[in-house]
MMTF fields as JSON, N, C-alpha, C and O atoms, coordinates in Angstrom:
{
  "mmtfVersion": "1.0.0",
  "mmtfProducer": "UNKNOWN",
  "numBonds": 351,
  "numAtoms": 352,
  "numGroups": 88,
  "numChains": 1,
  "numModels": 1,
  "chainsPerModel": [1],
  "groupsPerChain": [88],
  "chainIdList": ["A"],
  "bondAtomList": [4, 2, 8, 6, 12, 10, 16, 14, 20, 18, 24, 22, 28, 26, 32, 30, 36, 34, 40, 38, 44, 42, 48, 46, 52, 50, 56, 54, 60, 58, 64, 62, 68, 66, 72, 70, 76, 74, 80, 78, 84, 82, 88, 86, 92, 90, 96, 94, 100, 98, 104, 102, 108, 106, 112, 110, 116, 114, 120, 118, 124, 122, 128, 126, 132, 130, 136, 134, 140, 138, 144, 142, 148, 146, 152, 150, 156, 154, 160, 158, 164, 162, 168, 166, 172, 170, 176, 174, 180, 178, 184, 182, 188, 186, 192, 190, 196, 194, 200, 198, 204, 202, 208, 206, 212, 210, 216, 214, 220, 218, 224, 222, 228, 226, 232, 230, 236, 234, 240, 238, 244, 242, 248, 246, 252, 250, 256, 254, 260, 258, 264, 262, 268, 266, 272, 270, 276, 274, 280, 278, 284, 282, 288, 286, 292, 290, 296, 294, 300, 298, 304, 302, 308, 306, 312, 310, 316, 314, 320, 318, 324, 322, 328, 326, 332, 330, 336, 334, 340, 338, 344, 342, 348, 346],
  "bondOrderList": [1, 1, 1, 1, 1, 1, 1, 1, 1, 1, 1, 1, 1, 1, 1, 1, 1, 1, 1, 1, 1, 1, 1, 1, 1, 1, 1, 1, 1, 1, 1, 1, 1, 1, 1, 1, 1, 1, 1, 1, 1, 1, 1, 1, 1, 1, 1, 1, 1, 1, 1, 1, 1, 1, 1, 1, 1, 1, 1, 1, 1, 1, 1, 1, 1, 1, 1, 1, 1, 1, 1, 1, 1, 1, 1, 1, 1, 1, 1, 1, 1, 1, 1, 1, 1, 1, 1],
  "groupList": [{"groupName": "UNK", "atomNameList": ["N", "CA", "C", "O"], "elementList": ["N", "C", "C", "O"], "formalChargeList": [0, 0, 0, 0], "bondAtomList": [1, 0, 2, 1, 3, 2], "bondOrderList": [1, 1, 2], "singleLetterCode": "X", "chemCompType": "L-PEPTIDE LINKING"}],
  "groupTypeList": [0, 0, 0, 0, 0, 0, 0, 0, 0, 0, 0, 0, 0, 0, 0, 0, 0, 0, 0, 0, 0, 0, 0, 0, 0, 0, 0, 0, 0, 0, 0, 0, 0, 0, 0, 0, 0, 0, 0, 0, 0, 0, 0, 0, 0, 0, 0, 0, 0, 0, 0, 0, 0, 0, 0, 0, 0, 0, 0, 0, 0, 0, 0, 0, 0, 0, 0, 0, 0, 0, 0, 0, 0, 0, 0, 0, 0, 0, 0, 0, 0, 0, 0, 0, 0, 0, 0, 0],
  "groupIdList": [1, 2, 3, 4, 5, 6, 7, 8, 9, 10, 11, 12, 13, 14, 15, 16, 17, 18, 19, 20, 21, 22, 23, 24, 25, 26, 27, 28, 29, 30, 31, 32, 33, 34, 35, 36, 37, 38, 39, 40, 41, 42, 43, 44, 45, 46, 47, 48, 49, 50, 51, 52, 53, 54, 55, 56, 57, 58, 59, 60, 61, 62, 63, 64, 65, 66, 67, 68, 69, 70, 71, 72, 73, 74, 75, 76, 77, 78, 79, 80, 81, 82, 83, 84, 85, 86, 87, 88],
  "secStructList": [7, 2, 2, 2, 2, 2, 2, 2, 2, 2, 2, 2, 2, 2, 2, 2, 2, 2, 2, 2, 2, 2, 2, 2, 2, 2, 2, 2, 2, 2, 2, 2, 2, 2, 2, 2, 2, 2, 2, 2, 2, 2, 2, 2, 2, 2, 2, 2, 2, 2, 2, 2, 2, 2, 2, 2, 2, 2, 2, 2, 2, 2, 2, 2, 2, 6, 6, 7, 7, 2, 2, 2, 2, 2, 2, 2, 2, 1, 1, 7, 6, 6, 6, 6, 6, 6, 7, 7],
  "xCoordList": [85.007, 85.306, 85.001, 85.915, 83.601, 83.702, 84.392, 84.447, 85.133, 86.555, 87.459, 88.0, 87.705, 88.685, 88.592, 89.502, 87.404, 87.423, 87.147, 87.579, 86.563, 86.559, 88.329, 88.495, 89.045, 90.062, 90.744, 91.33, 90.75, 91.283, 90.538, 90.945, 89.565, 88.749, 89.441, 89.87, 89.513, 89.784, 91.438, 91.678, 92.373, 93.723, 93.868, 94.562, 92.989, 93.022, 92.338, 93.003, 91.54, 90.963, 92.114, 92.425, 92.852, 93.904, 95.313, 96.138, 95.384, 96.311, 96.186, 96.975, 94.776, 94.214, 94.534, 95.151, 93.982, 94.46, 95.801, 96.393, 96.073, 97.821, 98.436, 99.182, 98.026, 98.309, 97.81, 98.345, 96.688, 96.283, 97.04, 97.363, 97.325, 97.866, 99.102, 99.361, 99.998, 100.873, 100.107, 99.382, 100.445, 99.978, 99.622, 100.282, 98.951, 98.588, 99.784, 100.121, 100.773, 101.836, 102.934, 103.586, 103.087, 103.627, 103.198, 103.96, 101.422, 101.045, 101.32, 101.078, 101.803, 101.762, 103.468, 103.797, 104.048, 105.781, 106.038, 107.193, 105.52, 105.731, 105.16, 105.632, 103.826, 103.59, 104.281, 104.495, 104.661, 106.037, 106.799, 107.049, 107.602, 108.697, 108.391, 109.209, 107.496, 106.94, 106.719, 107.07, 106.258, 106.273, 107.286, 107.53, 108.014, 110.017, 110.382, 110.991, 110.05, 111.32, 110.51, 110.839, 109.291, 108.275, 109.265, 109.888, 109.081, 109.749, 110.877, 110.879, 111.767, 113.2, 113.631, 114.701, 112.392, 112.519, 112.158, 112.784, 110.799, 110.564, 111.686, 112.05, 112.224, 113.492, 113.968, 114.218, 114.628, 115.868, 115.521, 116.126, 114.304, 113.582, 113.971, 114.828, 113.478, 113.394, 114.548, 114.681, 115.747, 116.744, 117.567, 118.276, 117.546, 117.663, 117.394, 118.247, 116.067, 115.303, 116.165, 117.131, 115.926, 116.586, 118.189, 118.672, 118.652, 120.525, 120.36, 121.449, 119.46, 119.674, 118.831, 118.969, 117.999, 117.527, 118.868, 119.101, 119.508, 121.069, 121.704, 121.853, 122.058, 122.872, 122.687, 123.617, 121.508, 121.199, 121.195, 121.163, 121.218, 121.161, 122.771, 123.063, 123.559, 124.989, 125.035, 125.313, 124.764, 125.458, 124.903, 125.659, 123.877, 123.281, 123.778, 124.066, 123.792, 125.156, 126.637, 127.174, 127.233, 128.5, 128.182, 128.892, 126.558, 127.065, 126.49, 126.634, 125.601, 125.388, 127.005, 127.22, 128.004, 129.273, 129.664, 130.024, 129.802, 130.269, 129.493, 129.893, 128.128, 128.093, 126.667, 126.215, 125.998, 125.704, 124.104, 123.625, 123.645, 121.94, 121.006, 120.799, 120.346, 119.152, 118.576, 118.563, 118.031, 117.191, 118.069, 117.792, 119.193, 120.005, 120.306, 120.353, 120.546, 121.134, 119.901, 120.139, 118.281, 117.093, 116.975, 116.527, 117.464, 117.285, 118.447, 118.431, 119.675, 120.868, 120.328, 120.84, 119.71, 119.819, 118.083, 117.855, 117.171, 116.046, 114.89, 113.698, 115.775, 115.305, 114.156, 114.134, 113.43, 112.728, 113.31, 113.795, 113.223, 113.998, 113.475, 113.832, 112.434, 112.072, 113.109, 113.515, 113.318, 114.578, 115.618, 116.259, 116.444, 117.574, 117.876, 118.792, 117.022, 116.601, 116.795, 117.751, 116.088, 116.596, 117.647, 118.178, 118.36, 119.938, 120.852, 120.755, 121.624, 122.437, 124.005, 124.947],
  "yCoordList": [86.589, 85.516, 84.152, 83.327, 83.772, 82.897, 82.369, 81.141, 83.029, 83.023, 82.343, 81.321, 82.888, 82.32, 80.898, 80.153, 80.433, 79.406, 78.638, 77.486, 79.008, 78.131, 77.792, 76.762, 78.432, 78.14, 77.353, 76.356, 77.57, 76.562, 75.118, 74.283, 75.342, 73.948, 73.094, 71.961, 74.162, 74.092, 73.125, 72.122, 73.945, 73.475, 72.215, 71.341, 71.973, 70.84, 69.945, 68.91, 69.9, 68.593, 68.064, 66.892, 69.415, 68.736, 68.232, 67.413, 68.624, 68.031, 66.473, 65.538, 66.573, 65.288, 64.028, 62.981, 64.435, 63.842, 63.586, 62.622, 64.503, 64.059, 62.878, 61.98, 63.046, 61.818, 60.536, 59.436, 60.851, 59.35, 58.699, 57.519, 59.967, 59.329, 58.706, 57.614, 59.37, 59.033, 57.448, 56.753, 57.19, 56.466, 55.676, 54.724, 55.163, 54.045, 54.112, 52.932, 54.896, 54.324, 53.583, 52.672, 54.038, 53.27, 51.506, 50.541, 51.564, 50.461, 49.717, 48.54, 49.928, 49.249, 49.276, 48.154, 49.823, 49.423, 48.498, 48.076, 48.129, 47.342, 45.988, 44.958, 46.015, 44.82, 44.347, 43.142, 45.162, 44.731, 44.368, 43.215, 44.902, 44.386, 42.964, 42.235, 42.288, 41.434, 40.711, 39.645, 40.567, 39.889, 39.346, 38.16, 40.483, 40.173, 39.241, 38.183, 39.613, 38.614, 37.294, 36.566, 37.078, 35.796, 35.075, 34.023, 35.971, 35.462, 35.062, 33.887, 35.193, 35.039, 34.043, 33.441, 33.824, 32.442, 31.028, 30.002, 31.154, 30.515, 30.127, 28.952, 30.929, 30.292, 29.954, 28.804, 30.429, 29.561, 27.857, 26.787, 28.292, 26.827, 25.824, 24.94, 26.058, 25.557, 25.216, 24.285, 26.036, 25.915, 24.97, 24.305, 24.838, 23.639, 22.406, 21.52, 22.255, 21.027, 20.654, 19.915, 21.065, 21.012, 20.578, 19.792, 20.654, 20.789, 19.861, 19.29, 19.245, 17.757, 16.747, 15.594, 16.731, 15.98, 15.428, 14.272, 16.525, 16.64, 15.633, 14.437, 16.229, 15.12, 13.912, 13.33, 13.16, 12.349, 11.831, 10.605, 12.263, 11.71, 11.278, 10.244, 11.981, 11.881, 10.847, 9.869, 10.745, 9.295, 8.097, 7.164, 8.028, 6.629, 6.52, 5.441, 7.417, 6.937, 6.574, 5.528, 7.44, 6.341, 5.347, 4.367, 5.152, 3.506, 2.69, 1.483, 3.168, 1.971, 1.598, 0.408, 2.553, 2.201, 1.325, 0.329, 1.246, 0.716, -1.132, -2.076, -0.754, -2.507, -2.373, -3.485, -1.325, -2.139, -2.497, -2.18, -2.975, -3.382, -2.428, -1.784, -2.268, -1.069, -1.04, 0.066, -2.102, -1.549, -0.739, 0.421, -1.337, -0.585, 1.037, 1.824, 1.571, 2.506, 3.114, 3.803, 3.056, 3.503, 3.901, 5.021, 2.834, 2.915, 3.785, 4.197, 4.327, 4.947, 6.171, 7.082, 6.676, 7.814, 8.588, 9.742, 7.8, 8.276, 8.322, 8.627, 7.904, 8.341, 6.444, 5.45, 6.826, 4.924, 4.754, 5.433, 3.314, 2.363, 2.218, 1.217, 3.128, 3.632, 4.698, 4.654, 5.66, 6.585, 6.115, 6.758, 5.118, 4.612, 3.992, 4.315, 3.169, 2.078, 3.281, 3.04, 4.821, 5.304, 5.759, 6.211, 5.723, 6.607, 5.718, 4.502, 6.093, 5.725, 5.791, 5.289],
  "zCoordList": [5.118, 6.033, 5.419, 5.405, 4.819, 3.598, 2.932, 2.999, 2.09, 1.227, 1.954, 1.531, 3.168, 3.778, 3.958, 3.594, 4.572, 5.717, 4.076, 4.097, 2.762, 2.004, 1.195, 0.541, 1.316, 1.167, 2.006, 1.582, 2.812, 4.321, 3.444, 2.636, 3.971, 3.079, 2.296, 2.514, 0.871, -0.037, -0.179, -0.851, 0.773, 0.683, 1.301, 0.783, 2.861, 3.744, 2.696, 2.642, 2.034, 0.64, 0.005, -0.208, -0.334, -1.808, -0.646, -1.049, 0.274, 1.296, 1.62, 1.483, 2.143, 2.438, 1.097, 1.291, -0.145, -1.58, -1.272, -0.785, -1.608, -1.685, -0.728, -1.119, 0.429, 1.343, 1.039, 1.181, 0.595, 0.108, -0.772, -0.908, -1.506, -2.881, -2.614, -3.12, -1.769, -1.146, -0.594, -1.305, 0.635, 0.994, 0.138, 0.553, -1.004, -1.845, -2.483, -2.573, -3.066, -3.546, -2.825, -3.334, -1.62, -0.78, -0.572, -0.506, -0.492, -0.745, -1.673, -1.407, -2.85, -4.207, -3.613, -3.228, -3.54, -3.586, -2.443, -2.51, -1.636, -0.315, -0.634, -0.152, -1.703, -2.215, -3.23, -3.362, -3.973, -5.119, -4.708, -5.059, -3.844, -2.905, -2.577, -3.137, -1.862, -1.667, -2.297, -1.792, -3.305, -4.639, -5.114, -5.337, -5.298, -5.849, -4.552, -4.706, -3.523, -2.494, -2.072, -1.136, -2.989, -3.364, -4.441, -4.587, -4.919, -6.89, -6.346, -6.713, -5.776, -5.456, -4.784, -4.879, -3.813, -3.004, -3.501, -3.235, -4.44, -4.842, -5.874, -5.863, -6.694, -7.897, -7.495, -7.856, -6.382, -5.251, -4.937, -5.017, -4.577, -3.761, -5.558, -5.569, -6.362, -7.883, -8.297, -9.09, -7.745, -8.387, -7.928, -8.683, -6.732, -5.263, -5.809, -5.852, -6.308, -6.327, -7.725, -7.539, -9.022, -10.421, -9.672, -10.487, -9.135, -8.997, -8.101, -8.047, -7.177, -6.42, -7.632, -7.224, -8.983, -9.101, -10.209, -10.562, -10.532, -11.993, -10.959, -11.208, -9.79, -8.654, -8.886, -9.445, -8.563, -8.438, -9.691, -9.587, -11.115, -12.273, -12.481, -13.082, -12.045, -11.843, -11.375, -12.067, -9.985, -9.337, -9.9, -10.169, -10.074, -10.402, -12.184, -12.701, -12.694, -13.88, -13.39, -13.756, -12.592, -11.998, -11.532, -11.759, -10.39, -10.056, -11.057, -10.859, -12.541, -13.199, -14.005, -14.236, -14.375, -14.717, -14.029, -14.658, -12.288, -11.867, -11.283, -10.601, -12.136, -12.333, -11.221, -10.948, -10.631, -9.37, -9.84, -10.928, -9.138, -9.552, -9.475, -8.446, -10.617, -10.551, -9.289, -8.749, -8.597, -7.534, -6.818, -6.51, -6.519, -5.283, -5.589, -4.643, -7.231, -7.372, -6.827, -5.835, -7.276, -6.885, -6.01, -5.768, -5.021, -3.034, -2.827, -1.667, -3.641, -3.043, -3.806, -3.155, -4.646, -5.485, -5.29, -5.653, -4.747, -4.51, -5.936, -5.959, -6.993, -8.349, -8.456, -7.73, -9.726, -10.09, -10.996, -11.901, -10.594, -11.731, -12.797, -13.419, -13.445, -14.668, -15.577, -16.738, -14.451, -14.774, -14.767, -15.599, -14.203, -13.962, -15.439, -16.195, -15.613, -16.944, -17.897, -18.633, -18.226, -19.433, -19.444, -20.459, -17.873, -18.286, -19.408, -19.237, -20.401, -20.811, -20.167, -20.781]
}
């Protein structure tokens, strides 16, 4: 009867393991996941910002072509008239 109930034991332990183990891998893939759709937003957010600051380097080179006064391109383009001054 021993035998037995130590086997029962025995199997409900390595059962119990296994779930855990389970269970923590699940943990680690749900935080990866998480991570990645971190990583993803954030590049997005980055990539946003980089492609309005190119914008803005754009226009204030057409309006210095078109003659207009540094301050104003500054006040129309959001950029300083430090940056404006090195566009060529």
């Amino acid at each position: 009867m021993i035998f037995v109930l130590k086997r029962k034991w025995d199997a409900e332990a390595v059962r119990m393991y296994q779930q855990e183990q389970v269970e923590g891998l699940e943990k680690q893939l749900k935080e990866a996941k998480k991570a990645e759709k971190e990583a993803k937003a954030k590049g997005k957010a980055e990539g946003l910002v980089e492609g309005g600051y190119k914008k803005a380097i754009e226009t204030a080179l057409r309006f210095k072509d078109m003659g207009l006064p540094t301050a104003d391109i500054a006040k129309g383009t959001g950029l300083s008239i430090e940056e404006i001054e090195k566009l060529n």
